[in-house]
C-alpha positions as CSV (number, residue, x, y, z in Angstrom):
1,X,-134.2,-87.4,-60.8
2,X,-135.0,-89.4,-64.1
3,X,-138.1,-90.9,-64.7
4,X,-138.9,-93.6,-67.1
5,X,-140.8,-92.4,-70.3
6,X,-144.5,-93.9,-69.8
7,X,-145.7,-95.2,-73.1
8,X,-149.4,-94.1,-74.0
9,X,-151.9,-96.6,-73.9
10,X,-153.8,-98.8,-76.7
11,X,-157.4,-97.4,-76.6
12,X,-160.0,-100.3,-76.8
13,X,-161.0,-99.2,-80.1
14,X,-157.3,-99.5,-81.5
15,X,-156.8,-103.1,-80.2
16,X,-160.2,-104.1,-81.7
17,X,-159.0,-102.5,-84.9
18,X,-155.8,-104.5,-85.1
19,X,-157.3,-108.1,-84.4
20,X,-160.2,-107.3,-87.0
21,X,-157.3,-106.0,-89.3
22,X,-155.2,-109.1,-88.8
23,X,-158.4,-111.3,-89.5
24,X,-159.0,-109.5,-93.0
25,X,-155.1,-109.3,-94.0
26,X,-154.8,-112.9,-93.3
27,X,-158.0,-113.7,-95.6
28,X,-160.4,-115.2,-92.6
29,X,-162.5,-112.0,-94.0
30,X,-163.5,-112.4,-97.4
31,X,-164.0,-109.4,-99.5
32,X,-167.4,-107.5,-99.1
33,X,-168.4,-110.1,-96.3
34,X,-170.3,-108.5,-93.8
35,X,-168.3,-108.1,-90.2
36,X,-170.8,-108.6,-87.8
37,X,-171.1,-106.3,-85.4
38,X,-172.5,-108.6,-83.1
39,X,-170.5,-111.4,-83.3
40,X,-167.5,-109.3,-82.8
41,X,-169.1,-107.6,-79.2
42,X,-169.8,-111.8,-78.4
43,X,-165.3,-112.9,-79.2
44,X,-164.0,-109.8,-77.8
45,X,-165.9,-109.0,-74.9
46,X,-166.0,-105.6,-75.8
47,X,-169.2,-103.1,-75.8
48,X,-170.0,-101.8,-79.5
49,X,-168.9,-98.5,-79.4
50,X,-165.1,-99.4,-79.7
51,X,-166.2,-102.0,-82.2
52,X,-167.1,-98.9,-84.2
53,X,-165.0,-97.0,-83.5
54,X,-162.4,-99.4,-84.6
55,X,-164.4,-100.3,-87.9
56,X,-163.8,-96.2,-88.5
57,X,-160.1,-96.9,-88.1
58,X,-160.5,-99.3,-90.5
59,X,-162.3,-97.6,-93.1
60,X,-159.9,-94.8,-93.1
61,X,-157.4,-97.4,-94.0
62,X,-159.3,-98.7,-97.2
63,X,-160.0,-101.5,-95.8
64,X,-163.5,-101.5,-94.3
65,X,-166.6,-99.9,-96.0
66,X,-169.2,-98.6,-93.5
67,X,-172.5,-98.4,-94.8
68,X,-175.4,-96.4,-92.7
69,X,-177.8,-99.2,-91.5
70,X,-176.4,-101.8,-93.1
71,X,-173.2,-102.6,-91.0
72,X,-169.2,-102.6,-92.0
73,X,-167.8,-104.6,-94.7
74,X,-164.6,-105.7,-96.1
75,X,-163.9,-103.8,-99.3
76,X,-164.8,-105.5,-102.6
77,X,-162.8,-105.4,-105.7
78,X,-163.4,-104.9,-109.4
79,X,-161.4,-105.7,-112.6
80,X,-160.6,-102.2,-113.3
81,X,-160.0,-101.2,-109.7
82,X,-157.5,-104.5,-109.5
83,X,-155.8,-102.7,-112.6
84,X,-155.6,-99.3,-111.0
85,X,-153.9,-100.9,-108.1
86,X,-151.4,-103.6,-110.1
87,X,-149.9,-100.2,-112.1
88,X,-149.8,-97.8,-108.8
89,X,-148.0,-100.5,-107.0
90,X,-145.7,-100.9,-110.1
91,X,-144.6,-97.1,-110.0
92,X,-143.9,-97.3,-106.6
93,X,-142.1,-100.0,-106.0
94,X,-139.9,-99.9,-109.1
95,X,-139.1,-96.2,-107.1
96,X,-139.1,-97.6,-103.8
97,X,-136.4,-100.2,-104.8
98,X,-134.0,-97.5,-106.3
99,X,-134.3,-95.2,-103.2
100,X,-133.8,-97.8,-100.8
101,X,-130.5,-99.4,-103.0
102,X,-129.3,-95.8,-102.8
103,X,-130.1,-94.8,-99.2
104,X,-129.5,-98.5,-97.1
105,X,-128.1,-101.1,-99.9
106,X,-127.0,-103.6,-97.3
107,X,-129.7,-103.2,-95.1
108,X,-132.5,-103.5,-98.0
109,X,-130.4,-106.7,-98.9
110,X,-130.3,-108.4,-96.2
111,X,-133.8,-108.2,-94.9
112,X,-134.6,-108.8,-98.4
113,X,-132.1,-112.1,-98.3
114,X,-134.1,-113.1,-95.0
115,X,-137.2,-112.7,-96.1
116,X,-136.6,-114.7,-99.2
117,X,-135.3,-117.6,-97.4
118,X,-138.5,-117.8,-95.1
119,X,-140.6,-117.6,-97.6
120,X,-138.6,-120.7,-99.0
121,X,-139.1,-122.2,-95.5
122,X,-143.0,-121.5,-95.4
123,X,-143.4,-123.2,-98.6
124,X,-141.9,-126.3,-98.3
125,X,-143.8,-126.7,-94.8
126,X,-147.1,-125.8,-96.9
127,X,-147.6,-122.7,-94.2
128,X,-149.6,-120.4,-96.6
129,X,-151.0,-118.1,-94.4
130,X,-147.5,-117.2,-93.4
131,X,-146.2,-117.0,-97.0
132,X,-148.4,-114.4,-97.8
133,X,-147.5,-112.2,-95.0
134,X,-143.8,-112.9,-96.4
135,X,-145.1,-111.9,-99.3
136,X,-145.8,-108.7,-98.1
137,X,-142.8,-107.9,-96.1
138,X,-140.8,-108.6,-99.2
139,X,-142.6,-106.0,-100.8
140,X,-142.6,-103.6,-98.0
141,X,-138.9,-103.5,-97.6
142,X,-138.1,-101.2,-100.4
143,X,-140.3,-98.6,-98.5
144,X,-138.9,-99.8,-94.6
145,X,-135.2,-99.1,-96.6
146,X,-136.2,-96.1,-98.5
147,X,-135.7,-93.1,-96.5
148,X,-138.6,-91.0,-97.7
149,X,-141.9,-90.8,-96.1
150,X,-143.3,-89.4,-98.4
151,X,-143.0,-92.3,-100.4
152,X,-143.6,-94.7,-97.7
153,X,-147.1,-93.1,-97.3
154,X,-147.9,-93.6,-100.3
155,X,-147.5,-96.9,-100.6
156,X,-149.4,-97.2,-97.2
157,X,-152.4,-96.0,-99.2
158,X,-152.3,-99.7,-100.7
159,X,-150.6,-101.5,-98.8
160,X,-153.4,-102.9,-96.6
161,X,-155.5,-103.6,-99.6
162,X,-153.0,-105.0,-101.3
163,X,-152.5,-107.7,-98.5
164,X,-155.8,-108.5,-98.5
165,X,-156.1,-109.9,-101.9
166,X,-152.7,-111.3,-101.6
167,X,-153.9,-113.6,-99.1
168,X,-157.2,-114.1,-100.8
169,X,-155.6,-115.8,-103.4
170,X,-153.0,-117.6,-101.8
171,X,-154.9,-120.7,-100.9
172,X,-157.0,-121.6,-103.9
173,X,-153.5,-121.6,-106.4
174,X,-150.7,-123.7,-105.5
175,X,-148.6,-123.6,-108.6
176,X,-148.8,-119.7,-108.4
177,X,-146.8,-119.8,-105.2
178,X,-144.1,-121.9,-106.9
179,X,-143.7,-119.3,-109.6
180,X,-143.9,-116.5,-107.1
181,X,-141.3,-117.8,-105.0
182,X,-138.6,-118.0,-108.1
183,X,-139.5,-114.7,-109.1
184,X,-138.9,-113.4,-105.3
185,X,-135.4,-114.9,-106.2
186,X,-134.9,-113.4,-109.2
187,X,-136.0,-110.1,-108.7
188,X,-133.8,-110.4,-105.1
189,X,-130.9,-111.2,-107.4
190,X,-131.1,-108.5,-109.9
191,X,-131.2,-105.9,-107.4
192,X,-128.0,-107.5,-105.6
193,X,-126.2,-106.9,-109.4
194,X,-127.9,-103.6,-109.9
195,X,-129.3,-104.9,-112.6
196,X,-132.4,-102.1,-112.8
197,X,-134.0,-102.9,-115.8
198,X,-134.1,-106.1,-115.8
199,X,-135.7,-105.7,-112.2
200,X,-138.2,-103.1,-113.8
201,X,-139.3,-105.8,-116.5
202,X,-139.3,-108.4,-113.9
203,X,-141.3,-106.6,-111.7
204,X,-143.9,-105.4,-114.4
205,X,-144.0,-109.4,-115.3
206,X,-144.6,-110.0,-111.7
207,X,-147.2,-107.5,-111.0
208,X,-148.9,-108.7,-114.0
209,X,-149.1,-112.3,-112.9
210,X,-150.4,-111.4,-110.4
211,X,-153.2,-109.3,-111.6
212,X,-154.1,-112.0,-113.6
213,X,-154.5,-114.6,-111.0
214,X,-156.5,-111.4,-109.3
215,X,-158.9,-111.7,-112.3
216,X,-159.4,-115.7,-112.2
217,X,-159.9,-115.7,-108.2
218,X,-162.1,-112.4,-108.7
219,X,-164.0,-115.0,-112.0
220,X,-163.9,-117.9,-109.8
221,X,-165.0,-116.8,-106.3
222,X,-161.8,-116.7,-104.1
223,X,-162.5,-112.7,-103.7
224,X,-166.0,-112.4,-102.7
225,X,-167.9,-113.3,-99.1
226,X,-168.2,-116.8,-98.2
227,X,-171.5,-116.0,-96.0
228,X,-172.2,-119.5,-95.0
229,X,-168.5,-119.3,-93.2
230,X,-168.8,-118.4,-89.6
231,X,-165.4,-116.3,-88.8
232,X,-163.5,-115.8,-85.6
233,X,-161.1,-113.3,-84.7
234,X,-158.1,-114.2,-83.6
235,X,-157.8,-113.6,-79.7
C-alpha cells in the first residue's frame, strides 16, 4: 500500500519569521528601527516566545540584530559596510551569470526575459513595492540557474540584506528606477549575445549606481528608523 508523503509542518516561530521578514524586505521596517516585541505578540496573536524565536531566525540571516535588554532591530548600514557589500555582490554575480549561461542558457534567459518585462509592467503602473522585489529576482536568477550551491550560498549571505536596502531606496528616487530599468535591459541583452565584458563593465556601472544612491538615501534619511511610523505586519 502507498501512502502519501506528509509534508512537515511550519513551526509558529518560522511563520512569524517569514511575515516579519517580508515586512523588512519590502521596507515597512526601516533600518535599525526597533521591532517591537510587543506590538508584534498584539498583530499576530502569537505568545512571545515564537516571536523570539523567529527574531533568532532572523538574526542568523543578517537581518535582525538582537540586543540583550534592549529588544531586536533591523540591521543598520554604514558607508564602508554598503562598500563591502556593492564589491562582494559584484564578484558574485559577474560569476553567477557565467555559471548559469553555461549550465541552463535558456532557462537563465527566459526567466530573466520575464522578469524584465514585469518589471517594465510594475513601472509604468507606479507599483514600487513590487519593482523592487523584481529587482531582486532579476538578480537572483543567475544563482536559481547556476547549478552550484556553493555559490548559491554565498550569495544567500547577502541576499536578504541586500533586498532590504533595495527597497529602502526605491521610493524616495524616481528617476533611479528609470535608469535601473534600461540597465536591466541592457545587461539582459548583453548576456543574450554573450557579450561578457561588456556585461562585467555594465554590471560594475550598475552596482556602483547603486551604491551611490545607497550613500545619498544613507546622507538623507531613507535608511534609518522612522520611529514616529507605527508599522504593521502584513497578515
Amino acid at each position: 500500500m502507498n501512502v502519501r508523503r506528509i509534508a512537515p509542518q511550519k513551526t509558529l516561530a518560522e511563520i512569524a519569521a517569514k511575515e516579519i521578514r517580508e515586512a523588512i524586505l519590502t521596507g515597512a521596517f526601516k533600518l535599525g528601527e526597533n521591532i517591537s516585541e510587543d506590538r508584534l505578540v498584539a498583530q499576530m496573536g502569537i505568545s512571545r516566545t515564537p516571536i523570539r524565536d523567529a527574531m533568532a531566525i532572523l538574526s542568523r540571516e543578517g537581518l535582525v540584530n538582537v540586543r540583550p535588554k534592549r529588544g531586536s532591530f533591523v540591521f543598520e548600514t554604514s558607508l564602508e559596510d554598503l562598500a563591502a557589500i556593492c564589491d562582494y555582490r559584484q564578484m558574485l554575480e559577474a560569476q553567477g551569470a557565467r555559471a548559469a549561461m553555461r549550465t541552463d542558457r535558456t532557462g537563465f534567459l527566459e526567466t530573466l526575459s520575464a522578469v524584465v518585462e514585469k518589471m517594465a509592467a510594475a513601472l509604468a503602473n507606479g507599483e514600487i513595492v513590487e519593482y523592487g522585489q523584481l529587482d531582486s529576482a532579476f538578480h537572483q536568477a543567475a544563482f536559481d540557474h547556476c547549478g552550484n550551491s556553493y555559490l548559491r550560498d554565498s550569495y544567500a549571505l547577502v541576499a536578504g540584506r541586500i533586498a532590504t536596502l533595495r527597497a529602502n531606496i526605491t521610493a524616495p528616487y524616481e528617476a533611479r528606477r528609470e535608469e535601473s530599468m534600461n540597465e536591466h535591459r541592457s545587461m539582459l541583452d548583453m548576456l543574450a549575445r554573450e557579450d561578457f565584458a561588456a556585461f562585467d563593465a555594465a554590471l560594475a556601472a550598475h552596482v556602483q549606481r547603486t551604491a551611490d544612491v545607497y550613500q545619498k538615501a544613507l546622507a538623507d534619511g531613507h535608511l534609518g528608523p522612522d520611529r514616529k511610523a507605527s508599522r504593521k505586519v502584513a497578515r
